[in-house]
FITIDREN-16531 format. One record per atom (N, C-alpha, C): x negated, y, z negated; residue in one letter. Coordinates in steps of 0.05 Angstrom, whole numbers, padded with zeros to 5 digits, always signed. Layout:
! FITIDREN-16531
XYZa
...
//
This chain:
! FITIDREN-16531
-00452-01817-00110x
-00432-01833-00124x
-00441-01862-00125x
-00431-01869-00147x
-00437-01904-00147x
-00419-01910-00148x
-00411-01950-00131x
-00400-01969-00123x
-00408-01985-00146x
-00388-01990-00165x
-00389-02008-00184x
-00365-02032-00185x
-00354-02027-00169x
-00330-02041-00174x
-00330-02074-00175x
-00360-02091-00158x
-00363-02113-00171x
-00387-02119-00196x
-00380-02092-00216x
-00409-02099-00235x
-00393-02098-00257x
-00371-02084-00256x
-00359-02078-00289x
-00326-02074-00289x
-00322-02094-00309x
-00283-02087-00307x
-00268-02056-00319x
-00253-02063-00320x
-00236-02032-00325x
-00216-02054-00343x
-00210-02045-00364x
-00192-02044-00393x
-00167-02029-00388x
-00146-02038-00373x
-00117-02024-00373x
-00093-02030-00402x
-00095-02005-00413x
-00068-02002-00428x
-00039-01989-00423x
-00028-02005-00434x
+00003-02002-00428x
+00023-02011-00438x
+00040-02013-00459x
+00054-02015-00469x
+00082-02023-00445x
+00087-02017-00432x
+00102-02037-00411x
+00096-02056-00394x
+00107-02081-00384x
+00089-02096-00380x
+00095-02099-00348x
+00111-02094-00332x
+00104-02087-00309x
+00091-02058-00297x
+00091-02036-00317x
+00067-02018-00307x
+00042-02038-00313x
+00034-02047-00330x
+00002-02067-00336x
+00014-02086-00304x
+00024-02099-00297x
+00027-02111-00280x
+00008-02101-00252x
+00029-02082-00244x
+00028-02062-00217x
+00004-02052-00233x
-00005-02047-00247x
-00036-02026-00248x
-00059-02047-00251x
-00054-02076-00254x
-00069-02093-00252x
-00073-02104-00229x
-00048-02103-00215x
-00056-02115-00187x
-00077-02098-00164x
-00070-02067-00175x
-00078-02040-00155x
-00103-02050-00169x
-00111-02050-00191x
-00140-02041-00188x
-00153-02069-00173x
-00144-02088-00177x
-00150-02118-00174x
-00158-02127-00141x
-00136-02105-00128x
-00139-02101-00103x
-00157-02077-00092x
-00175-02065-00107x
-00192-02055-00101x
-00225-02062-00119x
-00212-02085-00118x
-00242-02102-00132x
-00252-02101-00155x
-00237-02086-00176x
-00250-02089-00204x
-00228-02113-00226x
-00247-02120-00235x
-00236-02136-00256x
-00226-02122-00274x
-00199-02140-00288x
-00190-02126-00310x
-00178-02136-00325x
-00179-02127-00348x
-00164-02141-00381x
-00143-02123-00379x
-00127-02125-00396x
-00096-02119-00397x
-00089-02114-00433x
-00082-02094-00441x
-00075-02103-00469x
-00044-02084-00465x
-00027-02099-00483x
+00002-02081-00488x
+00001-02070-00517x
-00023-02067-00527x
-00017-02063-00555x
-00045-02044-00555x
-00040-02023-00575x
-00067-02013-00587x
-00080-02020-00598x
-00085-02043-00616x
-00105-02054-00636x
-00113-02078-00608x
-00092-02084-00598x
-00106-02104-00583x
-00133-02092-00565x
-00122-02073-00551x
-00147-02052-00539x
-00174-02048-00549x
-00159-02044-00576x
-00184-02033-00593x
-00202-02061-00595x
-00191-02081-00603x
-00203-02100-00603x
-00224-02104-00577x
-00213-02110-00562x
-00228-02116-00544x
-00243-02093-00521x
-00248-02073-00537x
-00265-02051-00530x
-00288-02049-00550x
-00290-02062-00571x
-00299-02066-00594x
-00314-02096-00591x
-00299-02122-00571x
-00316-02132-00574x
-00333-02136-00540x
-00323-02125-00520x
-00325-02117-00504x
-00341-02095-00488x
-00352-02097-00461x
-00365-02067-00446x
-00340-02064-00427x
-00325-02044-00416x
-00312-02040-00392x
-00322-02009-00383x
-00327-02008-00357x
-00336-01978-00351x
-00307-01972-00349x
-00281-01969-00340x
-00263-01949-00346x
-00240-01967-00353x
-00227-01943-00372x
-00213-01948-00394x
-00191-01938-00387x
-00162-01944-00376x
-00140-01930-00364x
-00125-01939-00385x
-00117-01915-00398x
-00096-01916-00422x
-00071-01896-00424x
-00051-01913-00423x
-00016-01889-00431x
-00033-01882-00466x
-00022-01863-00471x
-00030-01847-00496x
-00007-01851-00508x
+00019-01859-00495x
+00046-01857-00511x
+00048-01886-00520x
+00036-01894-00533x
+00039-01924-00545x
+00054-01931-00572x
+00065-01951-00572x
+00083-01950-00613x
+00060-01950-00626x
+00052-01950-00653x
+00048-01951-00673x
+00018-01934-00680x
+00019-01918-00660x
-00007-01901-00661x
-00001-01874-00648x
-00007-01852-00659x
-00005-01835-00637x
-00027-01825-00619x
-00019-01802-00596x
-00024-01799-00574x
-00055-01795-00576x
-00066-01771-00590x
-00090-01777-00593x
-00102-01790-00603x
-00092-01808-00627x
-00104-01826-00637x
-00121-01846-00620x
-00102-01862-00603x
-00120-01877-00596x
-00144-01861-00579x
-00139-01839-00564x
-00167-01835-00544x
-00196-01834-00568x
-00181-01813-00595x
-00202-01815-00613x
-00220-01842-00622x
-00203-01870-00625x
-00215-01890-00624x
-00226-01903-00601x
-00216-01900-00584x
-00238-01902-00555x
-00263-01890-00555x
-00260-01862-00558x
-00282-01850-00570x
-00306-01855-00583x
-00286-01870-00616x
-00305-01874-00626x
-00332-01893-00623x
-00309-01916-00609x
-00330-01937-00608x
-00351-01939-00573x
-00340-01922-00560x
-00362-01913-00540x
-00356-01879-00535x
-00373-01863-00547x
-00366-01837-00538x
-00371-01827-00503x
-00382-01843-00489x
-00386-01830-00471x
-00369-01856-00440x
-00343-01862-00454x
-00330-01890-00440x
-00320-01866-00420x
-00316-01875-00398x
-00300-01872-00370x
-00272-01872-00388x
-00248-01854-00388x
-00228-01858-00384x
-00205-01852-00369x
-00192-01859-00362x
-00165-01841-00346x
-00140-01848-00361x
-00125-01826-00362x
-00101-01820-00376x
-00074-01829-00362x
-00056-01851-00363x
-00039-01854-00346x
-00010-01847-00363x
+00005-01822-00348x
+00022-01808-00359x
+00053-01808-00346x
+00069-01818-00363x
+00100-01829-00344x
+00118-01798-00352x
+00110-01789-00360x
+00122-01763-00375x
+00109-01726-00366x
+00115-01739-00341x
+00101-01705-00325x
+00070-01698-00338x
+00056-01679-00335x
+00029-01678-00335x
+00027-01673-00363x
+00009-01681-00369x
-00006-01679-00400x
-00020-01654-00400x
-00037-01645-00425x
-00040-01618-00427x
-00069-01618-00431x
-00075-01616-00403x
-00104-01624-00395x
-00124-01602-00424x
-00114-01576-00411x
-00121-01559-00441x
-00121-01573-00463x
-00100-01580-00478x
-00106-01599-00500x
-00124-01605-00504x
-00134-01635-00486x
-00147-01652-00486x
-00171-01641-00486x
-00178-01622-00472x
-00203-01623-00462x
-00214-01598-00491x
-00185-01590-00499x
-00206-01568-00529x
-00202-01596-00547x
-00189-01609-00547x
-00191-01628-00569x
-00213-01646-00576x
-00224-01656-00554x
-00243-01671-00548x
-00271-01666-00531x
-00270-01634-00528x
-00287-01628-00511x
-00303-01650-00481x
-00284-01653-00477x
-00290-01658-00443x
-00253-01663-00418x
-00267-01659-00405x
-00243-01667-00384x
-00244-01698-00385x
-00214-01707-00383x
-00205-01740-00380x
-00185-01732-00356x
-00195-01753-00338x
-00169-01744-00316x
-00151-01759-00322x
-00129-01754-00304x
-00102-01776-00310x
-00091-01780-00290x
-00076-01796-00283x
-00053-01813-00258x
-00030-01801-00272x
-00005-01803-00256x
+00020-01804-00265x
+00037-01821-00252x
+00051-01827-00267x
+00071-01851-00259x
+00095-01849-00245x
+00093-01864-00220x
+00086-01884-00206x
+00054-01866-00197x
+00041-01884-00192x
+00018-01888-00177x
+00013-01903-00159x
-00011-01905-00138x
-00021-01922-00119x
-00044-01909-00110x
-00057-01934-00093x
-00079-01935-00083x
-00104-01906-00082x
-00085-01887-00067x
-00093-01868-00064x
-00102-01838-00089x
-00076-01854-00105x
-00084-01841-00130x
-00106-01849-00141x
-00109-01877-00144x
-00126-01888-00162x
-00156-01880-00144x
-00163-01883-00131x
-00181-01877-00110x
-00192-01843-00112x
-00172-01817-00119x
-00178-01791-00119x
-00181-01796-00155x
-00179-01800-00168x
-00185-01803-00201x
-00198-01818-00203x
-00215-01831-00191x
-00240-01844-00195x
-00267-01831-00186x
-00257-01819-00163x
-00276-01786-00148x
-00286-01775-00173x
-00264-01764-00195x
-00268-01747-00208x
-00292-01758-00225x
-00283-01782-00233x
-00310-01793-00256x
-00335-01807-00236x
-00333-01796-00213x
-00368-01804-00192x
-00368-01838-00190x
-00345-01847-00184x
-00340-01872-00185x
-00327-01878-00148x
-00339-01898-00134x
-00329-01902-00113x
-00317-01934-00105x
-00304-01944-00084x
-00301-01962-00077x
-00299-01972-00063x
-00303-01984-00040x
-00303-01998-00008x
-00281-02023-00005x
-00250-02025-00020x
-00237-02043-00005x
-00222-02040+00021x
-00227-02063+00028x
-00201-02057+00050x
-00179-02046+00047x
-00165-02050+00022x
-00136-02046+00024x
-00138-02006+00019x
-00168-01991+00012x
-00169-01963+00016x
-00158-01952+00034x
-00146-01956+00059x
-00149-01952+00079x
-00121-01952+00086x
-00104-01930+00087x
-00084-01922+00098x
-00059-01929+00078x
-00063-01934+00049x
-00039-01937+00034x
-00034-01920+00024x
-00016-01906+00029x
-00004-01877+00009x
+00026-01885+00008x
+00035-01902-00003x
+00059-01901-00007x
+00069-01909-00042x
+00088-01893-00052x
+00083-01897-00081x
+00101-01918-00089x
+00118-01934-00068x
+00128-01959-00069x
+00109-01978-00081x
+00122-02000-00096x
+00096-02018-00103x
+00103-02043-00090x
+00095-02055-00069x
+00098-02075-00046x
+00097-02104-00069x
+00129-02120-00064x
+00131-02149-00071x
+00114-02165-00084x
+00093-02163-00061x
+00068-02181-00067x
+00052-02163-00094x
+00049-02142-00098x
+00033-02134-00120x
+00046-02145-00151x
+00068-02147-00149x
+00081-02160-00176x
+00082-02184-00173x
+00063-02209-00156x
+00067-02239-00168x
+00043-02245-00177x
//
């Protein structure tokens, strides 16, 4: 596995802006940098003008639908890191994976540490922060939202 987490940021989408919050602080607190978009063209934009090794996107966004955007993620890097973050019970991994032929893993909402940490396993991605280390609680602690 490779430790990338101080070489390349991660691109979080989200259409709510304290999930982008709390999913900016988690990853932030495990050492990767990250851009934030609440909009899909904004994303697109800046995946377009942008490198990020992973790409954590809700699929349920306004003005685009669900597969739409992964197809434009897609397009403009076919072989991008992504993870699927899903507020609406599990997605249909089947789907996805005849639609697009490959597996995308996904989080579900609420998330933490520990989540983010076992869905990063999956894409051969590792990390060494401190804060790895004994958080399993799906509370999101004060301090992560300032």
């Amino acid at each position: 596995m490779e430790d990338i987490t101080d070489m390349f940021p991660v691109l979080l989408i989200d259409d709510e802006p304290l999930v982008l919050r709390v999913a900016q602080a988690l990853f932030t607190r495990l050492g990767f940098r990250c851009d934030t978009a609440s909009r899909a063209k904004d994303a697109l934009d800046l995946l377009t003008s942008g490198s990020y090794d992973i790409v954590v996107a809700d699929l349920h966004m306004p003005n685009i639908g669900r597969y739409e955007l992964l197809e434009k993620i897609l397009q403009i890097n076919p072989d991008q890191n992504i993870i699927i973050v899903s507020g609406s019970g599990v997605l249909f991994q089947e789907d996805i994976q005849k639609h697009f032929g490959r597996n995308i893993p996904f989080l579900s909402k609420p998330f933490n540490v520990s989540d983010i940490l076992e869905t990063l396993r999956i894409l051969d991605i590792t990390c060494d922060a401190p804060c790895t280390r004994g958080n399993t609680s799906k509370e999101y602690p004060e301090d992560f939202l300032r």
